[in-house]
N, C-alpha and C positions, 0 to 999 in steps of 0.2 A: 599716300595710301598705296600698299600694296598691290599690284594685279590679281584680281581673280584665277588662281589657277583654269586654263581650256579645259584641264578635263571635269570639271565641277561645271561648268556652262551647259545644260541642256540646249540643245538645236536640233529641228525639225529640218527634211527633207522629204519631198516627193517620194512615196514609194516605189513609184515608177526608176527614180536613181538607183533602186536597191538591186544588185545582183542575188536571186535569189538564194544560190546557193552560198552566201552568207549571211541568211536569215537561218541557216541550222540551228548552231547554238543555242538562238530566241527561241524557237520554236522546241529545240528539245525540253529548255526549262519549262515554258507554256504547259507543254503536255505533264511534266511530271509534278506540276502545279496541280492543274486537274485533278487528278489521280491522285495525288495527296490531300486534298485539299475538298474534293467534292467526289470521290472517290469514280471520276466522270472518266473515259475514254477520248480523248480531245485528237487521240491519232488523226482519225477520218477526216474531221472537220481542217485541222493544218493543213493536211496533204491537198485537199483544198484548194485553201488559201493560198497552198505555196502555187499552186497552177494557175490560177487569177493573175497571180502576180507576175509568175513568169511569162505572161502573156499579154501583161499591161492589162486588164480587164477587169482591175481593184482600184479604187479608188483610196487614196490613205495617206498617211506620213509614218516616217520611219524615225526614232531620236537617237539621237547619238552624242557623245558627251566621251571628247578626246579621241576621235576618232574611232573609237567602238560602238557598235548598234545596243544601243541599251532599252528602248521599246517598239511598238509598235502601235497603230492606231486604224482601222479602215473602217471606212461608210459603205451605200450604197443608197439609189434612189428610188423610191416607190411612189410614181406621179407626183404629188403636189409634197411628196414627204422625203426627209433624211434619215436613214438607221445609222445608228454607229453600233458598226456589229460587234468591235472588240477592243477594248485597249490594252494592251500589257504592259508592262519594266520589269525586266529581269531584276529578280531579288538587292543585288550590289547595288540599282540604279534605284531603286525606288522608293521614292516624299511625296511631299504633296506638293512638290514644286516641279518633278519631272513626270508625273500625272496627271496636272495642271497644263502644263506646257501641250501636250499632248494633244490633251480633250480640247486648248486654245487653239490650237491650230483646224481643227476639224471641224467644231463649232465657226470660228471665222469663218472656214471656206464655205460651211453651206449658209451662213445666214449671209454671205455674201450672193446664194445665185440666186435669182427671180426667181423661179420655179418654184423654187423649195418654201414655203409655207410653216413648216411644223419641222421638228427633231426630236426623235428620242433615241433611248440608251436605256439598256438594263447592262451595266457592266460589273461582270458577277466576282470577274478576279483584282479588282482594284482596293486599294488601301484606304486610301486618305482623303479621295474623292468627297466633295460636300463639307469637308472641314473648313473650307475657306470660302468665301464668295465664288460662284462659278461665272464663269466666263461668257457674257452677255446677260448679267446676272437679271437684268430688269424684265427678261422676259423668258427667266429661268421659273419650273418648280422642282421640286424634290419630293420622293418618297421615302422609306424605307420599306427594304424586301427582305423578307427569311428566307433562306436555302435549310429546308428540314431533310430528316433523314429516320429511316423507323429500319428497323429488323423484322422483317418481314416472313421471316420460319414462326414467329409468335400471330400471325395473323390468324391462325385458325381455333385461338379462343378467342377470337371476336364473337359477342354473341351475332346470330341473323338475324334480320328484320323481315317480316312478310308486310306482303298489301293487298289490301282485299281488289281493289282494281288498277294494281302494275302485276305486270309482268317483266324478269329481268332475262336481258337476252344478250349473246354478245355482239357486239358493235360492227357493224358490216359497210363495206364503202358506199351502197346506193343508199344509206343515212346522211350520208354529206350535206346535201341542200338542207332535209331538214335540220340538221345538226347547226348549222351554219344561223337557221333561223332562231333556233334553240338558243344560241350563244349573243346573239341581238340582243333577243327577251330578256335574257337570264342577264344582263351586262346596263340593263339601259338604268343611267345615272348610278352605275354603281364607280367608285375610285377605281377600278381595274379598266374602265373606258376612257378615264384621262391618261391613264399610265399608255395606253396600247391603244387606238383609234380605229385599230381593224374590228374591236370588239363590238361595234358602234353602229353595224349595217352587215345586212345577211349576206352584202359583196363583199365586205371587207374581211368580214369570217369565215367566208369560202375561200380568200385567199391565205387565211391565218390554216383555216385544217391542211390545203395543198402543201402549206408550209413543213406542216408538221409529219405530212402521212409519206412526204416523198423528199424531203431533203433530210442530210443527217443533223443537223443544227442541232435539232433536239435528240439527237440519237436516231436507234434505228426502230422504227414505227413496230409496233411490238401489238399486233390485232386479238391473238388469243385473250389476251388481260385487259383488251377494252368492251367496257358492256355498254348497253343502252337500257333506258327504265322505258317501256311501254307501257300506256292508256288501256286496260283490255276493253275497254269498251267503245274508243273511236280510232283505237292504233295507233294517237299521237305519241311522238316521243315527249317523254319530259323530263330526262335527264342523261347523262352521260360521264365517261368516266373514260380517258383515254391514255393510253403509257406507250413509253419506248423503253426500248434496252440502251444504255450507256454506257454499257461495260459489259464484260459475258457474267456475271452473275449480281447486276445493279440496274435496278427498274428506274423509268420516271415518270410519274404522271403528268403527262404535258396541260391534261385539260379537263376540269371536271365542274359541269356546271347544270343547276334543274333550274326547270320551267317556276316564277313566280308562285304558279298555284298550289304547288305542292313545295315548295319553300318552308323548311324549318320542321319536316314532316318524317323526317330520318331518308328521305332517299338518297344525299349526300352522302351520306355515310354505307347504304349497304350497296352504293356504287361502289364506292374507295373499298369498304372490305371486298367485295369480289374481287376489283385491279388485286388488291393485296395479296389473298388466294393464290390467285390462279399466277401471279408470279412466283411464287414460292413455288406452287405446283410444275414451274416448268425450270425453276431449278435457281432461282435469284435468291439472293442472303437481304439484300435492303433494295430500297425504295427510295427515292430523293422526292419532291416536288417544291413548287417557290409561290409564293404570296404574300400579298399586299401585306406588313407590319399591322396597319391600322383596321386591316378585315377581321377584328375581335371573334365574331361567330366561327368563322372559316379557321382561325389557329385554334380558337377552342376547338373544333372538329377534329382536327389535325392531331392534334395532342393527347383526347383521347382517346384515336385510334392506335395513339404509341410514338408519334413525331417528336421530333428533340429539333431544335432550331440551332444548326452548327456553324451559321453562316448568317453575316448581313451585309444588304451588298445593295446599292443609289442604282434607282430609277430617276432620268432625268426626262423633263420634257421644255422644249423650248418651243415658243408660240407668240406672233403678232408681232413679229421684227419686220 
């Protein structure tokens, strides 16, 4: 039998091996992945990445296949948890067997540390991810996510909604705590608290908004277009509606969720049209946001505000290893 040609052999190394400045290439594609593809600015976030690295202060593997770097993979740790914040393969490199190899490597290493209890993944630019058995499959689940996208110069023939006792106000930082609790309420036993476990406890969503309002991951925290629904009658919050910019003229709603009691009552929706608004109003052409496949209400929502689903992309979660 033949030898397998080296360069068709995927193999994983320590990111820490990788000199960063031969992560360019990776990284260039990466970005103009992005931007074609989710029409996302992924500049900031690389530029990142690439200082983590140069620093040894990422954790990850690098794939290579004949001596060129053909993907990338990195984690990090949050207490009792593993994120896998990214995996790529450059377009030439990429099956479901050098995307596999990947996600195997990162997967092993953490269900190998004691620490680590739980793993997820939302990996938005991956291919083929989930078509095969995943890698510690027994104590694998899967979702599937939409990456939508609306044109948002058409938002202002949304009709408005009034409420006889909301008030809609925009989103200001001393809402945090309660927003935080808001997002508890709003999440408990919902599929978005298995996907994401920070949704699960008003600590754990206090560290999910930190996440959102101060690093760029999700873009850049974009306050004018986030409202809040107020109670006029006890001042409670009960809903919210939160966006970043990801591009100079591309919105994203990072986070939009109401209180139980007023569930199914339109205030989802004349949250998302204000975010939709007032983005337009400060000069964005669309809007991105992502959710659960299986949240039937929430894409109906989406969809008749003008969403089109241009992307689907495996939430993974691993648990009880």
């Amino acid at each position: 039998m033949a030898a397998v040609p080296e360069a068709r052999i995927p193999q994983t190394v320590d990111l820490w091996q990788i000199r960063v400045e031969d992560l360019g290439p990776l990284f260039e594609e990466e970005i103009r992945a992005w931007r074609r593809d989710l029409s996302w600015d992924f500049q900031t976030s690389a530029d990142l990445i690439r200082r983590f690295i140069d620093v040894r202060a990422l954790n990850g593997y690098a794939l290579t296949m004949g001596g060129e770097l053909a993907g990338y993979a990195y984690f990090v740790g949050e207490e009792h948890k593993g994120l896998i914040g990214d995996l790529f393969v450059r377009e030439q490199y990429r099956s479901a067997d050098t995307e596999y190899c990947l996600l195997a490597a990162v997967v092993d290493r953490l269900t190998g540390t004691r620490a680590v209890r739980r793993i997820e993944s939302q990996l938005m630019m991956t291919r083929s991810l989930g078509q095969r058995p995943l890698p510690a499959a027994k104590f694998a689940r899967s979702y599937r996510r939409n990456f939508m996208m609306v044109d948002v110069r058409t938002a202002s023939r949304l009709p408005e909604r009034s409420f006889e006792s909301l008030v809609f106000l925009p989103w200001i930082e001393r809402h945090q705590d309660e927003t935080a609790r808001l997002i508890a309420s709003a999440y408990r036993g919902h599929i978005d608290g298995d996907i994401n476990d920070q949704y699960r406890s008003p600590a754990g969503a206090r560290r999910f908004l930190m996440n959102i309002v101060q690093y760029p991951g999700c873009g850049t925290f974009f306050q004018p277009a986030s409202w809040a629904a107020i109670h006029t009658g006890n001042g409670q919050l009960c809903g919210v509606s939160l966006t970043s910019m990801v591009a100079p003229e591309v919105g994203h709603v990072t986070q939009i969720c109401v209180a139980p009691g007023v569930k199914g009552k339109g205030v989802g929706y004349e949250l998302l049209r204000r975010s939709l608004v007032t983005l337009a109003e400060a000069g964005a052409q669309s809007a991105s946001l992502t959710v659960t496949a299986s949240n039937d209400s929430a894409v109906r929502l989406y969809e008749r505000v003008g969403f089109d689903t241009v992307r689907q992309f495996p939430a993974f979660v691993w648990e009880g290893f």
